[in-house]
Structure formats: structure tokens, C-alpha cells
N, C-alpha and C positions, 0 to 999 in steps of 0.2 A: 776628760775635757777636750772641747776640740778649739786646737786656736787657728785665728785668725792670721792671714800671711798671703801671700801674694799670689801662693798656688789654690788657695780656697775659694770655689767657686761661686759666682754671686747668690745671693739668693732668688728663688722664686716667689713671686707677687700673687696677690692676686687683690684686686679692686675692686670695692664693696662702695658704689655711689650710683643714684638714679638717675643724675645731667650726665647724659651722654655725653655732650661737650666736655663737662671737666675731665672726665671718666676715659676719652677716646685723648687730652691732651696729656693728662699724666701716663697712662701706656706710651704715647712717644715718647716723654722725657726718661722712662725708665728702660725703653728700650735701647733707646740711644746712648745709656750708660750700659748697655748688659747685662741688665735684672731680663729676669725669665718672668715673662707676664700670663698668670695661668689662664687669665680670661676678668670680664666683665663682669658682674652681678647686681641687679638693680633692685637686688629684694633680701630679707632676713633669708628667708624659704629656700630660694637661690643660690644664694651663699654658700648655707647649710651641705645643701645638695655637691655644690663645687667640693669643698672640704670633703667631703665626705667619700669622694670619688678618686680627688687628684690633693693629697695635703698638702696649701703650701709653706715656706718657710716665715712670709711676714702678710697678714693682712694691711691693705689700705681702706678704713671704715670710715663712713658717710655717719657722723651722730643721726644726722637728720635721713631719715629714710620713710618713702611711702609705705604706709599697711598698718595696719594693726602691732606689728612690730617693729622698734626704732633700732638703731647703730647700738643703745645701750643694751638693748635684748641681745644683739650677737656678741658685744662684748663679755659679757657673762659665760657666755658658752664657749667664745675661744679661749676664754679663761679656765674654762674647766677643762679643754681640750690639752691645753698649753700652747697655744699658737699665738706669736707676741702679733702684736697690731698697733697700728697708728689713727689717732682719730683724725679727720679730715673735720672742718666745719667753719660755718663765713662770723655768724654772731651767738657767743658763746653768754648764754646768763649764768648769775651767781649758782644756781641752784643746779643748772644743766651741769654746771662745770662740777658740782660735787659730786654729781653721781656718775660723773665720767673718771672722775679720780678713784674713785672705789672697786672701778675694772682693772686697773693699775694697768694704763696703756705706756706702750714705750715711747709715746712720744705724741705732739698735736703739731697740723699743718692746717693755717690759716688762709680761706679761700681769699683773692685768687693766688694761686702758687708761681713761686719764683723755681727757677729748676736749681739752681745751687739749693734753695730752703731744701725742698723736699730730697736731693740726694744727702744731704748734711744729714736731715732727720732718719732718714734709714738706717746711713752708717753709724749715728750713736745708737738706735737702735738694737742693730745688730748686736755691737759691742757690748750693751748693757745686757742683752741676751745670752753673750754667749763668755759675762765673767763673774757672772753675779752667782754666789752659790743656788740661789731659787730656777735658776737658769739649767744648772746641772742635774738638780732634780727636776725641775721638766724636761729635760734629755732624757733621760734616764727612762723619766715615763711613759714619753712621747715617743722612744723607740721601742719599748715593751707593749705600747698600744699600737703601733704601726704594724712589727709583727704581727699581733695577733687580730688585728683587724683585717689586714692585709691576707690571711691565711684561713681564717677563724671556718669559711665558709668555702673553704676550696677542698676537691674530694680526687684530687691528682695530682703526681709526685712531681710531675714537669712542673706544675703549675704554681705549685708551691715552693719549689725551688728560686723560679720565677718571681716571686713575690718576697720573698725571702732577699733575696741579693738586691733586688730592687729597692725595699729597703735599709737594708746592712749599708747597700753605697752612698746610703744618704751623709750618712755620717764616719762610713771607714772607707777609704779609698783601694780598691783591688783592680785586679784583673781576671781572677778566674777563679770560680767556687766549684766547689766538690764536696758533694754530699754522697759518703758512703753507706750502706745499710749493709749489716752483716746478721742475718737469724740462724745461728749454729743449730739450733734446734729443728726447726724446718729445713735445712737444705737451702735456704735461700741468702743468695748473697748479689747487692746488684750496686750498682753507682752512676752517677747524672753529673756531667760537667758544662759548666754555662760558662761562655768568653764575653767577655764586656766590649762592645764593639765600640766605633769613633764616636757615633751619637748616641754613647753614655746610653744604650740597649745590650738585653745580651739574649744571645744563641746558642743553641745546643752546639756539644761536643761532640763527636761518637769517638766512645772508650773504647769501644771494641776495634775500631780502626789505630788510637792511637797504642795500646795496649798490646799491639798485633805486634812491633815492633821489638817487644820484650819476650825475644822470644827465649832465652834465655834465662829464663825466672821461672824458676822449679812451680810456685804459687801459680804464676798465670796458666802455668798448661793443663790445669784441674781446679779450675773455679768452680766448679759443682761441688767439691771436698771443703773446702775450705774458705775462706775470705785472700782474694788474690793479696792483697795488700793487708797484712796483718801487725798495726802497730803497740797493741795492746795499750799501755797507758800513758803511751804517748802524749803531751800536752804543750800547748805554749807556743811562745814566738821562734823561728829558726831563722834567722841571717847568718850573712858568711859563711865557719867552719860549723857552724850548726846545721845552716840548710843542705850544705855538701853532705852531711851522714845523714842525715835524714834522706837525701838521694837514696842512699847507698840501702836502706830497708824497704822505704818506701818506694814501689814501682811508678805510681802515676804521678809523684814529685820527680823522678827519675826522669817519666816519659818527658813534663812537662818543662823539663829546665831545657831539653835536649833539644825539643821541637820548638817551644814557645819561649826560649830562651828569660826564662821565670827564673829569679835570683833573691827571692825570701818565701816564706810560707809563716801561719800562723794556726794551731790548731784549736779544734775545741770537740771535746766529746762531747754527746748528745745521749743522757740519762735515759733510757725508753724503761718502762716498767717491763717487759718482758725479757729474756733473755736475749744480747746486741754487743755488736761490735760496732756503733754507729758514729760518726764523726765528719765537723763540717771542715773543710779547710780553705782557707783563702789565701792566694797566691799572687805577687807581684813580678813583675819584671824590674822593680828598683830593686836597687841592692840592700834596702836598709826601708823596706817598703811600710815596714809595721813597727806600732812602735805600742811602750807597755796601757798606756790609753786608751787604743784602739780593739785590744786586749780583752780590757776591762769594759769597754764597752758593746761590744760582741756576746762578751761575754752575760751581760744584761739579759740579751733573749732569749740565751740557750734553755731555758726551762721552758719562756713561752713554745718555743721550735719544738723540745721534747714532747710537752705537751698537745701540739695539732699535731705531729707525728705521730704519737700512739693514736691519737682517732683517726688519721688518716689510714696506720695497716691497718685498724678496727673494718673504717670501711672499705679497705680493699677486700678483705677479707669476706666481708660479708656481700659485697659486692659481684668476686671471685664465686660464693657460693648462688647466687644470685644468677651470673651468667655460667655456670654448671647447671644448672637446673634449666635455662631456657638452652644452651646447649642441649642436653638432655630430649627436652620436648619436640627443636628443632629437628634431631637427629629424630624421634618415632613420627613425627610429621612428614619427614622426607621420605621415609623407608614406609609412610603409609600407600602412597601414591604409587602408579603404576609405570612410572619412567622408567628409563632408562639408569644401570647403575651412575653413571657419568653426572645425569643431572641429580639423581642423588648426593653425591656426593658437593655438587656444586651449591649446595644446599647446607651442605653440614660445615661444610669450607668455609662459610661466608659466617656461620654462627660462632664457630670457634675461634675465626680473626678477632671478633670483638674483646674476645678475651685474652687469646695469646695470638698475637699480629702473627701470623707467617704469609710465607708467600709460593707456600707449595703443599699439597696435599693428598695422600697415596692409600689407596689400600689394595694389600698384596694378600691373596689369598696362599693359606700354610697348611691347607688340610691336605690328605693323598689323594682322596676324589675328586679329578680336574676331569671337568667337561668341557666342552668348546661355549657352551650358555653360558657358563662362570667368568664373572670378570677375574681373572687371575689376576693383571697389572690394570689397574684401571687409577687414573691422577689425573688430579687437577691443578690449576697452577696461575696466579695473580697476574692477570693485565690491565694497567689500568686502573687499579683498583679495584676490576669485577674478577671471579672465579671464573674461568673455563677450562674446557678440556685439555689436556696433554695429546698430543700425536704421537705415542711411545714409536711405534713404527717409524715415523721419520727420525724420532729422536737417536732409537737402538738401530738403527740401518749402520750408523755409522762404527758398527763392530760387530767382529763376527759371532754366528750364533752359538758356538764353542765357549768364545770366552765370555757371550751373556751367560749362558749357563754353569761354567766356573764361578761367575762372579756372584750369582742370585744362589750358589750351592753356599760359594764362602759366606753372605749373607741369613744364611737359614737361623744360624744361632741367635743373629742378634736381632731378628723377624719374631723369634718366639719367647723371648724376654725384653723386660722395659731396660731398655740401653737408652742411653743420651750420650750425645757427640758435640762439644763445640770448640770453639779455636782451633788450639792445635792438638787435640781428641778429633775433630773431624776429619782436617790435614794428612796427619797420619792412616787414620783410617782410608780416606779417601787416595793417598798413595798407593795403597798396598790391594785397592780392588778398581777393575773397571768400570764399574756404574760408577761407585762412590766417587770418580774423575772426572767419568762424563759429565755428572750433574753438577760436578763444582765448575767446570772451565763452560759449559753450554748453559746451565741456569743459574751459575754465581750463586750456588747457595754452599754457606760455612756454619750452616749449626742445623743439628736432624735428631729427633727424635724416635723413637719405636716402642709401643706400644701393644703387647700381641689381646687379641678378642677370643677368652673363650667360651666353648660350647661344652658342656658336660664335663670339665674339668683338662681337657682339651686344646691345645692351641689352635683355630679354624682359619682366622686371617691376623694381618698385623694391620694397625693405623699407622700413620707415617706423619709427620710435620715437620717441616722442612723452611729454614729462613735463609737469605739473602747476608743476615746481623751474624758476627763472629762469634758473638755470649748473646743471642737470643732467649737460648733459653736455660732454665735451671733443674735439680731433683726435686723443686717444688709443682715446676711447672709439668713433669713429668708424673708425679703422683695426681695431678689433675685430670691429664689422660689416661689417666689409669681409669680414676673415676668416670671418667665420659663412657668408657669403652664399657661398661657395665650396660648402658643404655643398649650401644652398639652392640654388643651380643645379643641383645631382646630384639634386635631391630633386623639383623643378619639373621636369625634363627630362623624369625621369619621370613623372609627372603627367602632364605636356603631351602624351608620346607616348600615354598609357593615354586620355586626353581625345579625341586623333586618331581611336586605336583605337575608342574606345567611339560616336563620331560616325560613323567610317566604318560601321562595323558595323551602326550602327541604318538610317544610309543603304542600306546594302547589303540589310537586313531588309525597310525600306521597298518596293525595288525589285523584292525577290524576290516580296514579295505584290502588288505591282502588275502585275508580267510574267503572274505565275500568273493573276488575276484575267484580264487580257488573254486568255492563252490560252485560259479558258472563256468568256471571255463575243465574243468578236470572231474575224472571220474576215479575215485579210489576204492581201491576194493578193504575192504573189512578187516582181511587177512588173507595171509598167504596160501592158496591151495595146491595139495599135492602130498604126493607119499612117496614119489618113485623117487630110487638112489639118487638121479640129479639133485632134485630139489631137497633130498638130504642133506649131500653135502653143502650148500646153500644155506640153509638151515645152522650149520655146526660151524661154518665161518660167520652169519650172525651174531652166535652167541659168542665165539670165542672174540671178535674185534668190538660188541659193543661197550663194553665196561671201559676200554680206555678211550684216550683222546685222539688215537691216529687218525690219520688221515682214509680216506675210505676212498678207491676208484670198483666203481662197477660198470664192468664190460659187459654187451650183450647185444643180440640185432632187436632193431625196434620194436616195440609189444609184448615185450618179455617185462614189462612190469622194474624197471631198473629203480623206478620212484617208490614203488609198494616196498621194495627193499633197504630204500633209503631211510624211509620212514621206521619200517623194522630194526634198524640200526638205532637211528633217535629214540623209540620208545621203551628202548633196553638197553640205556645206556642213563648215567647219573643226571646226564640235561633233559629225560623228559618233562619235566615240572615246565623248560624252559620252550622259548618259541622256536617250533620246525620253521624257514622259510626258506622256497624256493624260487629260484630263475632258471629258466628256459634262453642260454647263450646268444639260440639260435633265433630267438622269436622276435628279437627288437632289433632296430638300426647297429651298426657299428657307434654313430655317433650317438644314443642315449644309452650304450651298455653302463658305462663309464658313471654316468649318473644315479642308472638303476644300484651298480652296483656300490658305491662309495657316497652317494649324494651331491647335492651341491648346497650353496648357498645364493640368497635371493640375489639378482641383476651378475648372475656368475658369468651366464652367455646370455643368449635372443629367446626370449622364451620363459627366463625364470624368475619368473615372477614373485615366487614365495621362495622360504628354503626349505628343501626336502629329506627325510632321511632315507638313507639307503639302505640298502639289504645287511650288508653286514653289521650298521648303526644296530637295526631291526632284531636282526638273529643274535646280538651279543649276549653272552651268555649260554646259549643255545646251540642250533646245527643250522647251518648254511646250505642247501642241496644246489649245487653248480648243473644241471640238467643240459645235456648237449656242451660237453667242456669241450670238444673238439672243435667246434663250431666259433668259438672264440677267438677275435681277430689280434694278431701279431701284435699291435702297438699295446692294448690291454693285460698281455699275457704279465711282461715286467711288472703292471701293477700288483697284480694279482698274486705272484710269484711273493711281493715285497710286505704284504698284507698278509699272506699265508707264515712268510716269515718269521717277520718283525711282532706281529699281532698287534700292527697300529697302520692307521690309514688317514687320507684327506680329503674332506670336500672338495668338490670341483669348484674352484672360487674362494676354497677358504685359507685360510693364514694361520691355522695351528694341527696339530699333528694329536688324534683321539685311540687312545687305547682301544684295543677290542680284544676279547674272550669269545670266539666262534671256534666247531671245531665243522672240519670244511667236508664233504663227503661229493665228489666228483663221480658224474654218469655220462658214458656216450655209447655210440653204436659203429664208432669211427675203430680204423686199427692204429691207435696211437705211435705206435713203432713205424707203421707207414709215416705217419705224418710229420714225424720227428726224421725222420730219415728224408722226405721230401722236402725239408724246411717250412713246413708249414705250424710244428709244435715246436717251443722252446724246448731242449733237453733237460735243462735244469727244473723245469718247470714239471714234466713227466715225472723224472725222478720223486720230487718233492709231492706228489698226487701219487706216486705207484707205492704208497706206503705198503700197504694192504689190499689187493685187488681181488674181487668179489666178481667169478664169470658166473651169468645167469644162464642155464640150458637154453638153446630152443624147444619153442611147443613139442616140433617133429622127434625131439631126442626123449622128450616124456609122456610118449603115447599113454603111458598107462593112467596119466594123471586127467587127459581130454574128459574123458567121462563124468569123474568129479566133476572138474571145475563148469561142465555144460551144466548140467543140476545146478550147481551152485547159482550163474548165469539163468538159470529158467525162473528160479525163485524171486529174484531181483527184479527180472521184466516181467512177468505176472504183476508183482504188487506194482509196479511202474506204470502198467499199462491196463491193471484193473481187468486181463482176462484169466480167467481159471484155467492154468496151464499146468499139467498135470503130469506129464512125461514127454519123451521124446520118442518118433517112429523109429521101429528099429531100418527101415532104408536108411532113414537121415544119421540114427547115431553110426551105422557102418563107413556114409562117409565121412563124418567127422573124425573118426578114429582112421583113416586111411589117406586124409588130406595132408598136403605139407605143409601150409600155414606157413605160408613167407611173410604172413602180419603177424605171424603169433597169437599168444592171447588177445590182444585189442581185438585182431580179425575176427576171432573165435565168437567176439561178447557182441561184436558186429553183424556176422552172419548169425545170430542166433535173436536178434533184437530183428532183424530185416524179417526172417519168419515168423517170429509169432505179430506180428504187425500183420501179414497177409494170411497168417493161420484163420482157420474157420472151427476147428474145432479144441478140443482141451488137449490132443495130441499131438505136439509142433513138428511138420512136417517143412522140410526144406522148400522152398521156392522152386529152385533149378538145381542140375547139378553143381557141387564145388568144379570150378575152371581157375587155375590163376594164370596171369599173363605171366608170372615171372616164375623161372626156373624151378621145380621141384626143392629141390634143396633149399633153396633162396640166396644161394652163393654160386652160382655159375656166373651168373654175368662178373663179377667183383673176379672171378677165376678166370673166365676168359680174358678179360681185362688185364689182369695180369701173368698171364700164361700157364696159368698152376693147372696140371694135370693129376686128375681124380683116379685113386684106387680101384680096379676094374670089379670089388665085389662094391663099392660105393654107389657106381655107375650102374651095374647092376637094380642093385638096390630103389635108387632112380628111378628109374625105369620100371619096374616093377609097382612102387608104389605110385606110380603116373595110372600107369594103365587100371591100378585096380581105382583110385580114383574116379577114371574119366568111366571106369564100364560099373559104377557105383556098386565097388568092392566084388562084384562077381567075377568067378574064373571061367565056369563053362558056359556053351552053349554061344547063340550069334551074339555078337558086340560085346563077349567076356572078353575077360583080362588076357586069354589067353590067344583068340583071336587076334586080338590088338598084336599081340609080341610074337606072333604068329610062329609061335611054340604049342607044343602037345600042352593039353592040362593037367600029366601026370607029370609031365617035367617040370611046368610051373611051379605045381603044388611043391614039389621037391624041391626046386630056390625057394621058395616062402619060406620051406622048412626051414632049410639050410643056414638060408639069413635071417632067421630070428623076426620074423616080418609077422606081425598079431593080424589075424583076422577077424572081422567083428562077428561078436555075436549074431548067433540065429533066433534066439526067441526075442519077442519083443519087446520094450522097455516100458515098462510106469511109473 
């Protein structure tokens, strides 16, 4: 029963008459007393539609009304609605007046109105409405219809809370509701608190703000476990030492007397057919706020409330499954496209807010293949209301790269299993790691979840979601992501392969224009020619250094083939399958070594337009040939030294640090010990390159091998040159075998290419004689330069092979060798002997 008294607030009107005039004068009389005037209505239809929208407490009804339907048609129906009413009306007949009696109105005002009549008729009105027992059962009814009218068609928990309190205040007086929902079985536990503001409206709470204060309550700091607030069968009114224990269990009666100075509460549980811990509470700030009435009358709806409560989880539920599924879709529509990870993501970010609101979102790659193409940190994060990208870089500047990497190690665990983090589960966590700091004091986020994506059974990346809210989210909400991330695995697989694809490709790209490049600018021989002891032992340090990974320096003067060797080394060693690539130190700018050899990426300096890989990107896995390593400028050497080390390197331009698997094989013609000693080679550097040093003879040391390798050389430029070249004269083979070849072999395949080009017949006869501008030896100038004096059977020697040379291998007779050195020819003959010095053959060669 609700009685009447002086804090009971007027009622609301609402005025059912077609004279505007009466209509606009009774609104002033009632407002001038403090009746709440819900509006006007000049029709049945009208009416209808008012009620319908806004209920009020008393109609004022017009018998006489234009339409089709009269004042007695609405009275019928606010009859069945239960809404008490007043007939209004000027000339009332015998017959009119019976059927006006049969709606059983509270009461008749005769036009024109005096304002005492019509405030007198309301207040008996009232009074006969609200003591008559027909009165109490239209209460009764009237607020089990309001519920569930009020609700019947709402498919949201705000909104229904809303409607809820809204009407509960019509008839119980509060200050604050709270509707807990506890599902033990699902993991789900959540609660909505509404304050009733001045103008009799009310507005959300946030629990998790006030809740935050209890820190101290074993229950709040693992609301994913359990229901924070666990009253069990708690029921009924609490005043006084009642409300004070009930503080004492209950947290958010606790919170709410402490902050909102709240000094009664009244409970009611809420039957759901499923398994719940669900219950409403309404709480005052009087002392004595509730009384057993109010109780009882509250107590009327709780079955309607139970009832649109279970269809309301019904439709969450099915709603939740509803937006997993265009989740779902969203997410292979986004990962269909060819964006960028970032707008991918910004994509998927905006589909899962619908469902679970966050305001941050991450995926963090967990697999051990990190390339610099892979989004490893890649987040987006809510501005505005719209997703965009995170600037992790300016974000993580502000801590060193140490303790990022500490913090993303400590992280790893809970990256590859679904964890959930909120209140003081975040708090803590985020104490004890620096990201988990950063992100809370720089994006105010208190509640995170991790969900890891896999590939073949696999952890490859984690999802992330991340809120601003202290109990954002639940172990319900976390099994959702689980389910998303099913999709995400189909969605990333792809990617990953298309990423594979697009790496190898460009690797493969790379390769094609470096082979091409190769085949025009380099000339390789087949295989190695020779037999003499040098190129034995030659031979026997191939075999013995290629099966392992060291490192490979080969020394030797230019033309000795120091590449052909290299290549030897690669093709008998466990990386042949894998790519040989070479650079030439000496062949580029100082300023594009750098590039050639590490890469860059696009807008790095002037000039770079795309991004490129570089050599050792290229050779990974493979053999790297460093050609002219001596040639290599001072500032480059530390990289190289740190890359040979480490076996990781950096774009030129870029911001992460890329593994590499090269194994490195270093060539010059330089005397490294000189240049290390002049400062012009790092020593550490030497060191680290003189793993295993490989000297190549010169031509002049393996006379015996000339012969081969010209035949070899003839067969080549014949089919080169398309002429049938069939041997060599023996003039010409004498001086080849008597020259000193300060180019070596290049010279050798040189001068042997110059003659058959001017050859006239199928027997390749030299052009001119061999002449070289530089020293016999091809080490006197490098001697005199540095003052080294030569052995006198050396000099000899020298000399001796000059002259037979220049008198093309002859000793006797005008312009021999022996003329020249203008010594006897028996004495000659005797140094030849002496020094071991080959003379060519006398018959001729075919």
C-alpha cells in the first residue's frame, strides 16, 4: 500500500479534451498547484498513443470527443489499463450519465471549471485510488504491466535497468539500484549501478571506479573466479544494525554507504531459470528508507524482471554469437585486402568493439622466424571513437631497449596462453613489468587480455585487448577471443604464406639480377686447371676448409683466379644447394658499399626510392664472396667486423636488427699485414678474416700447368669465336711457357683470345712477341718500393727468364738469350740447368 502524506509527490496528468481553450486553462490550474501535466490530447487515438509512451497517474477525460470514438471508448480502456480518470463534461443526459457510470470514473467536473472544483476532485480522486482495495490490485497490476511493458521489448542491460528503476520509482522511493548478475557456470560475473539524480532521472555508476577503492576485499581482486560480492540468500530490508552487517559482506553496500553516504538497502533476488547469483538492490540515504510495503511491492515484479532477464541473456547470447560471426567475417575481409598490417588491424578493431568495447588493440607476433616484413608489434588504439595506429616507437623511446626486452621476455608466457588481467590482477602485473606501466600511466588502460593464434598446433602470434574500464572484461569475454582467434589463424596463415611468398620472390628477384649481372660482367672458368705441386696444395686446403663454416681468406696477385677458388670452396661445402653471392669492395663508391652490402630501406638517403636487399640479406644461408677485401674503406670495416660477428645486421634506414646465416669467404691481392700495420686494415678485423688463409701460386710458379690451361683456353675461344682452332705453334707455345705473366691467368686467356681473333689459320700463332711493361717477376716495383732485396739466384733467374722471353725462348745464335746476357751459351745452358728453368719444347704442338 502506498500512502498518502506530504512527502508523496503530486501526481502526473494528462488531459484528454478537444477545446483547446478549456484544455490550455485547466494545464494552468494544475500546474499552478504542482500536478505534472503530461501533455494535451484532442483525440481517442492520441490519448492512446500518450499512455502508451509516458503513463500517467490520473486522466482528465472529455466524454464528448471528436471521431469516431467518444471519452466513453477511452474510458473502457483506461479501465482495463487501470488508470483512474475524471470525466470532464458541460450537459450530461440521463443515458450519457449511465454509461459514464459503468467505467467507474473517480470522479465528474462540470464545464465551466472553478479551480478549487477541479483541485478538490483530484485529491478525492487520488484518495479513493489509492485506499480502496480495487485500488491495490490495480497497483499491483499496474506495476507488473509497467515492468514488463516497459522492458518487454528492450534487448540491453543499461537499458533495461533504466526502465526498470524508472518504474520501481514510481511507486518505491530510492536512491540507487543495483542489479547484480553472477553466471558460475560461464565465468561471467558483471553489475550496473544507476543514481537517481535531482530531476527524479538516473545515470550510470562506474563500479569498477567505485569498487577500485576496496582494495582490500580478497573477492574484488579476482572477479573473473568468483562473484565479487557473494550474498547467497541474502534477502529483505536492512536498516540500522542490519544495514551496518550487511556493509560488512557485502562490498558495494560497503562502497556505497562510504562514498554515497547510503544508510538502508532492500534486497530481492531474481529467479533466472539458468544457473545465477542474481539480485536487485535498492538503496537509500534515509535512515529508515524502506519500509515492509515497499517490500512487498517490489517485490510484485521480480518474476516479471526474472522473466525479461532470461530473454534478455537469451539475446545477448545469441546476439554475442551473431557479432562473433561478423567478427569472424570482418576479420577474413580485412586480411583479404592488400593493406598494410596496421589497417588491417584497424579493421578488425572496429568489429570487435561492437562486441567487447575496448580501447586498445595489439598483435604481437610469438613465432622464432622474425623478419623485418613481419609486423612483430604492430597496435591500434581508440581516438575519438575511431581505431588508428599506435606509434610504438615514440611510445617505447621512452625506455631503454634492455629493459623493453626484459619486459616483452617476462611477457612471453602470458603472450602464448589466454590470460586475463583486470583491477588489481592488472595493477599487480603491471607493477612488476615495464610495458605493463607504460601502458597503464601513458594509455590509462586497467584491464587486458591475451589471447595466443595458432598455426599447426603452434603459438605464431598473440591478440591483445586492452580497456581504459577496471572489470572490462571477463573469462567469458576471454573465451570469445578465443573463438575469434580461430578465424585469425585462417586469416594470418594467409598472410604469413603471401609474406613467405612475397620475401622469396623478391629474394629470387634479387638473385636473378645478380646472376644476370654475373654473366655480363665476369668470366668463370668451369674448373680449376693444373696438376703442378702449387695447385696441389691448393687443392688439399679446399677440401680440408670446405665442409666447415670458417671463415676463408685467399691471398694471391691479381689473375690467379682467387674467385674460381672461392666458388670451389662453396661448391664443396654443405651451402651448395644455397646462393654463392659476390661484391667486388673495390668496384663501387665508398658511399653505396654500405648499401650494396647491408641494404636500405625506401626514403633512407637521396636516391632511395624503393627498399633494397642487400648482399648479405641475399647470400643468407649461403656464401658471401667479399672480392678486393683490402679495398674496403675504414668506416665500413666496424660494420662488417659486427656482422661477421654478431651474424645480424641493419638497413641503412632501418629500425630493427635481421638475423643472418652467411658464411663469409674474403679475397685480395693486397699484403694485409702491410695494411694493418699502415693503419689502413682494422687488426681485429684481419684476425677475424685470417681464419683459414688459402695462398694461390702465381702462373710464373706453375710453369708446368701453362700448357694445360692454353688448350683448355683454346677450346673455349674456338667455340667463342666460331674458328677451328686446332693447336698452338710451337714459337708461340715456347713463349708462353717462358713468360712471366705479371696478369696471370686472366693475361694468359687474354693474350690467347687477342690471337686467335688475328689468327688466319687453324694453328694459333702469337701476334708479337710477349713484352711486359712490369717487372719479370711482377713484384719488383712493390720491392723496390719497399726496399726488399732479392736473392742473387732469384735475380738471376730474372734475368734469365727476361731474356729468353724477349729472344722468344732461344739461347744461340744473333738476338738469343745468350747475346742478350752477353754470356757464352754453354754457360747459359748451365744456369738453366742449374736453376731448374724448363725450356720449351722443340717439336710442334697440335
Amino acid at each position: 500500500m502506498l500512502p498518502v502524506n506530504e512527502s508523496t509527490p503530486l501526481s502526473s496528468i494528462l488531459i484528454v479534451e478537444d477545446e483547446f481553450l478549456i484544455a490550455n486553462d485547466l494545464r494552468r490550474i494544475l500546474t499552478k498547484a504542482g500536478y505534472q501535466v503530461e501533455g494535451i490530447a484532442g483525440s481517442v487515438a492520441e490519448a492512446r498513443k500518450r499512455v502508451n509512451s509516458q503513463r500517467p497517474d490520473i486522466v482528465l477525460l472529455d466524454i464528448f470527443l471528436d471521431g469516431q470514438e467518444t471519452g466513453i471508448d477511452l474510458a473502457h480502456w483506461l479501465k482495463e489499463q487501470a488508470i483512474p480518470f475524471v470525466f470532464l463534461s458541460a450537459n450530461l443526459t440521463d443515458s450519457l450519465l449511465e454509461a459514464a457510470k459503468v467505467t467507474q470514473p473517480f470522479g465528474f467536473l462540470t464545464k465551466p471549471f472553478r479551480e478549487r472544483d477541479v483541485l478538490s476532485t483530484l485529491e478525492i480522486a487520488r484518495y479513493r485510488h489509492a485506499h480502496s482495495e480495487e485500488a491495490k490490485l490495480r497497483e499491483q497490476q499496474s506495476i507488473q504491466i509497467a515492468v514488463n511493458n516497459a522492458s518487454i521489448h528492450i534487448q540491453e542491460r543499461e537499458q533495461f535497468c533504466l526502465s526498470i528503476a524508472e518504474q520501481i520509482n514510481r511507486f518505491v522511493p530510492f536512491s540507487y539500484l543495483t542489479l547484480r548478475i553472477g553466471l558460475p557456470d560461464e565465468s561471467s560475473f558483471s553489475g550496473l549501478m544507476l543514481e537517481k539524480t535531482n530531476d527524479n532521472t538516473f545515470k550510470r555508476v562506474n563500479m569498477g571506479a567505485l569498487l577500485a577503492e576496496e582494495a582490500d576485499d580478497p573477492l574484488i581482486e579476482k572477479p573473473d573466479h568468483e562473484v565479487p560480492d557473494r550474498l547467497g540468500g541474502q534477502t529483505g530490508i536492512f536498516v540500522g544494525d542490519e544495514f551496518d552487517r550487511l556493509c560488512q559482506e557485502y562490498a558495494t553496500a560497503r562502497a556505497c554507504r562510504d562514498k554515497f553516504d547510503v544508510r538502508s538497502a532492500v534486497l530481492f533476488p531474481i529467479p533466472l531459470k539458468r544457473n545465477s547469483v542474481t539480485t536487485i538492490m535498492l538503496s537509500s540515504k534515509e535512515v529508515s528508507g524502506f519500509t515492509e510495503g515497499h517490500y512487498q511491492t517490489v517485490s510484485l515484479v521480480c518474476p516479471q524482471i526474472a522473466l525479461t532477464l532470461d530473454n534478455l541473456l537469451a539475446y545477448e547470447e545469441l546476439d554475442r554469437r551473431r557479432h562473433t560471426k561478423a567478427i569472424e567475417l570482418a576479420i577474413a575481409n580485412a586480411f583479404r585486402t592488400e593493406g598494410c598490417m596496421s589497417e588491417m588491424l584497424v579493421q578488425v578493431a572496429q568489429a570487435i568493439n561492437g562486441l567487447l568495447p575496448i580501447d586498445l588493440l595489439a598483435l604481437y607476433r610469438t613465432d622464432e622466424v622474425q623478419h623485418s616484413e613481419s609486423n612483430l608489434e604492430t597496435t591500434v588504439h581508440k581516438v575519438q571513437g575511431k581505431f588508428e595506429l599506435l606509434e610504438l616507437q615514440t611510445l617505447l623511446s621512452t625506455i631503454s631497449q634492455p629493459v623493453h626486452r626484459d619486459a616483452m621476455a617476462a611477457l612471453r608466457l602470458c603472450l602464448t596462453k589466454p590470460t586475463l588481467h583486470v583491477g588489481f590482477q592488472f595493477t599487480d602485473q603491471a607493477d612488476e613489468n615495464a610495458l605493463g606501466e607504460l601502458y597503464r600511466k601513458a594509455l590509462g588502460v586497467q584491464s587486458i587480455m591475451y589471447a595466443p593464434v595458432f598455426l599447426g598446433g603452434q603459438p605464431v602470434a598473440s591478440l591483445i585487448l586492452a580497456s581504459k574500464s577496471p572489470y572490462a572484461f571477463t573469462y567469458k569475454d576471454l573465451h570469445t577471443l578465443q573463438d575469434i582467434n580461430v578465424q585469425m589463424a585462417l586469416a594470418l596463415n594467409n598472410v604469413f604464406a603471401f609474406e613467405r611468398i612475397k620475401r622469396l620472390s623478391e629474394r629470387l628477384e634479387q638473385e636473378k639480377t645478380y646472376l644476370a649481372d654475373e654473366i655480363k660482367t665476369t668470366h668463370n672458368f668451369g674448373e680449376i686447371i693444373g696438376h703442378s705441386l702449387a695447385i696441389q696444395r691448393v687443392f688439399t686446403h679446399i677440401e680440408q676448409v670446405a665442409p666447415t663454416d670458417a671463415t676463408v681468406l685467399i691471398l694471391g696477385e691479381t689473375g690467379t683466379g682467387k674467385e674460381l677458388v672461392a666458388r670451389a670452396v662453396h661448391n664443396r661445402s654443405p651451402r651448395k644447394g644455397q646462393a654463392f653471392i659476390k661484391i667486388n669492395c673495390a668496384a663501387l663508391p665508398a658511399q653505396l658499399i654500405e648499401s650494396e652490402l647491408f641494404g636500405h630501406e625506401r626514403g633512407s638517403f637521396t636516391g632511395a626510392t624503393e627498399k633494397r636487399i642487400g648482399k648479405f640479406e641475399l647470400a643468407n644461408g649461403g656464401t658471401l664472396f667479399l672480392d678486393e677485401i683490402g679495398e674496403l674503406p675504414l668506416e665500413l670495416q666496424a660494420k662488417l667486423l659486427r656482422a661477421i660477428q654478431e651474424k645480424e645486421i641493419e638497413r641503412v634506414g632501418g629500425k630493427s636488427t635481421l638475423h643472418i646465416d652467411v658464411r663469409i669467404i674474403a679475397a685480395t691481392n693486397r699484403n694485409l699485414q702491410q695494411e694493418v700495420a699502415g693503419g689502413r686494415f682494422r687488426t681485429d678485423l684481419y684476425y677475424r678474416l685470417n681464419v683459414f688463409p688459402i695462398l694461390i701460386p702465381p702462373l710464373r710458379e706453375r710453369a708446368e700447368d701453362i700448357q694445360r690451361l692454353a688448350l683448355h683456353f683454346l677450346k673455349r675461344i674456338s667455340k667463342k669465336l666460331g674458328k677451328p682452332l686446332t693447336g698452338i705453334a710451337n714459337n708461340a707455345m715456347s713463349q708462353l711457357l717462358t713468360y712471366a705473366w705479371p696478369g696471370n691467368i686472366r693475361e694468359l686467356e687474354h693474350v690467347l683470345e687477342r690471337a686467335a681473333i688475328l689468327s688466319r689459320s687453324t694453328t694459333l700463332e702469337l701476334a708479337e712477341p710477349l713484352r711486359s711493361p712490369f717487372p719479370a717477376d711482377g713484384l719488383l716495383e712493390d720491392e723496390q718500393r719497399t726496399g726488399r732485396i732479392q736473392p742473387i739466384e732469384d735475380t738471376m733467374r730474372s734475368a734469365i727468364l727476361a731474356a729468353l722471353n724477349q729472344s722468344g725462348g732461344r739461347i744461340r745464335g744473333r738476338g738469343g738469350a745468350a747475346e742478350l746476357l752477353e754470356l757464352k751459351p754453354t754457360t747459359l745452358e748451365a744456369r738453366i740447368k742449374k736453376l731448374g728453368i724448363s725450356l720449351p719444347p722443340r717439336s710442334p704442338l697440335t
